[in-house]
C-alpha positions, -999 to +999 in steps of 0.1 A: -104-345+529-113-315+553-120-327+584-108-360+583-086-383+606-093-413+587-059-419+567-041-423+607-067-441+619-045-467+638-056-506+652-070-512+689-031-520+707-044-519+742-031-485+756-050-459+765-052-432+741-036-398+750-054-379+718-084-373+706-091-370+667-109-340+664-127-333+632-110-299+628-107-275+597-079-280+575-072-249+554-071-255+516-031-246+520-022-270+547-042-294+524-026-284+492+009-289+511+005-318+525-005-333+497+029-318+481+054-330+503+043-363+525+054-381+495+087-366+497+087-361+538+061-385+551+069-418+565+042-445+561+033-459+590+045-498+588+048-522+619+089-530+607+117-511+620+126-481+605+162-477+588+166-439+602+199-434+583+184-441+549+152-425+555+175-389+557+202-401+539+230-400+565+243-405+593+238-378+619+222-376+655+186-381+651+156-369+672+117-377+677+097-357+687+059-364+698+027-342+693+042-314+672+013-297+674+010-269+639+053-272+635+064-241+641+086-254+668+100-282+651+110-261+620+125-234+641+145-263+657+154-280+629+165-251+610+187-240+639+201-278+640+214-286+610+236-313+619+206-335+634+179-351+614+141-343+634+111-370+629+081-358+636+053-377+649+019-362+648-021-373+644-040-342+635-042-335+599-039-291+597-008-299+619+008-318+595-001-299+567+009-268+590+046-286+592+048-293+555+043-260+548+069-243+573+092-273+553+090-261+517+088-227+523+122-228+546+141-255+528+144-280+557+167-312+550+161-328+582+126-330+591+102-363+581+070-367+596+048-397+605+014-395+608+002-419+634+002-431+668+032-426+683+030-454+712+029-479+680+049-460+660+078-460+690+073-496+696+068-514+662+093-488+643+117-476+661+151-496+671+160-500+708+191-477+717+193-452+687+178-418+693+200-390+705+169-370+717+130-368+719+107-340+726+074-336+742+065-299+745+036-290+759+015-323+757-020-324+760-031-316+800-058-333+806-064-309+835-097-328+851-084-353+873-107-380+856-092-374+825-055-380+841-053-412+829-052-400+792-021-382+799+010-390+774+041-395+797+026-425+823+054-453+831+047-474+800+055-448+777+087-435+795+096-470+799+093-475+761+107-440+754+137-441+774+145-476+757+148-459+724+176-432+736+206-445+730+228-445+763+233-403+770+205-392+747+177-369+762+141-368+769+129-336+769+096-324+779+079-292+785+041-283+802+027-250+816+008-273+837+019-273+873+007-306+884+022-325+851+053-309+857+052-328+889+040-360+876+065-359+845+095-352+872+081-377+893+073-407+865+109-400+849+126-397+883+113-433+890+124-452+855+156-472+863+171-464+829+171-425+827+186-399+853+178-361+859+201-333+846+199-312+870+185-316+908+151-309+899+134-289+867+156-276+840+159-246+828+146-239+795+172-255+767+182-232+742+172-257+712+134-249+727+127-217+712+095-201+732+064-201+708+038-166+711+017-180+734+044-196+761+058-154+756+022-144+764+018-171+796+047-157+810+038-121+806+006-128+826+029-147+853+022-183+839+044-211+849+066-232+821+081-259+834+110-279+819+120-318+824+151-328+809+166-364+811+193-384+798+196-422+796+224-436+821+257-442+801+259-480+818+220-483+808+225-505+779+243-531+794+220-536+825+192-534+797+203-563+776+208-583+812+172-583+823+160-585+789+182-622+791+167-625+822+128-620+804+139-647+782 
């Protein structure tokens, strides 16, 4: 299946697509591996909600994260974090096959991956109020302004995102794009449910290790910008009142 897309292929849902499914090379070991372990680690995308404590096996903080690109992130996190359980979400096939890999050779526990969407994945599968944490490092640009439109975090999507934290968990996102940083501080700023941190942009969370190339940006005077968010503690409450009030 080098160079295939087709097994995420997801239905028309009427939001703008922030990817682009690229017919890219898989290597014969991303392939090999990911036919290994998405038995084991993959979650089938299904349009029913997803029983998150079953799917690891306990009970223990649980974080998303979206677009993990080729994993090596989100096993570094995951083997630093033993005491959460990480789901993945990701489109491209040698990424996925790139996160299976970094799994069986390091032992991880905690990490499941689904390969799909993630708008539909957050909306049909995952439960209001139960994530501790989610994760969007270094999202697709879009750098021509024509293009801006494409880009991941627009209201909709925090909207949805920030009504799957449960009240104190974090959104967490990271660009070396100056003008998404601003549009990330300013879309999250303006969601009624979530509340800065810190004054403005974070620094850099230690449970975000830098990858090579963020080392390298910085070297040549790059900017990496940070975004970190929490979901208001009385959120849930004032939630379930205008969801009455939609009724």
């Amino acid at each position: 299946m080098v160079g295939q897309e087709s097994d995420c292929t997801a239905p028309q849902s009427g939001h703008i697509r922030s990817f682009v499914r690229r017919q890219g090379r898989v290597s014969s070991a991303q392939q090999r591996y990911r036919e290994a372990m998405m038995g084991s680690i993959g979650v089938p995308y299904s349009p029913a909600r997803l029983d998150l404590d079953a799917l690891f096996g306990r009970t223990a903080p649980q974080i998303l994260e979206i677009g993990f690109g080729m994993g090596e992130t989100s096993a570094a996190i995951a083997a630093g974090h033993p005491e959460n359980d990480y789901l993945g979400i990701e489109v491209h096939t040698p990424g996925v096959g790139s996160l299976c890999k970094l799994v069986a050779e390091m032992g991880l526990a905690n990490q499941r991956i689904v390969q799909h969407d993630a708008v539909e994945v957050l909306r049909e599968m995952i439960a209001p109020a139960t994530l501790a944490g989610i994760h969007i490092f270094f999202p697709d640009p879009w750098p021509k302004k024509r293009h801006h439109k494409r880009r991941l975090l627009q209201p909709p999507l925090v909207s949805l995102l920030a009504s799957r934290l449960r009240p104190g968990g974090y959104l967490h996102c990271a660009t070396d794009w100056d003008d998404y940083a601003q549009q990330m501080l300013a879309v999250l700023s303006s969601d009624a449910l979530l509340e800065n941190t810190v004054p403005d942009f974070a620094p850099r969370p230690d449970h975000r290790p830098q990858t090579k190339f963020e080392q390298r940006g910085l070297r040549l005077g790059h900017g990496v910008w940070d975004v970190v968010f929490r979901r208001r503690q009385d959120s849930l409450e004032a939630e379930n009142d205008r969801q009455d009030q939609l009724a």
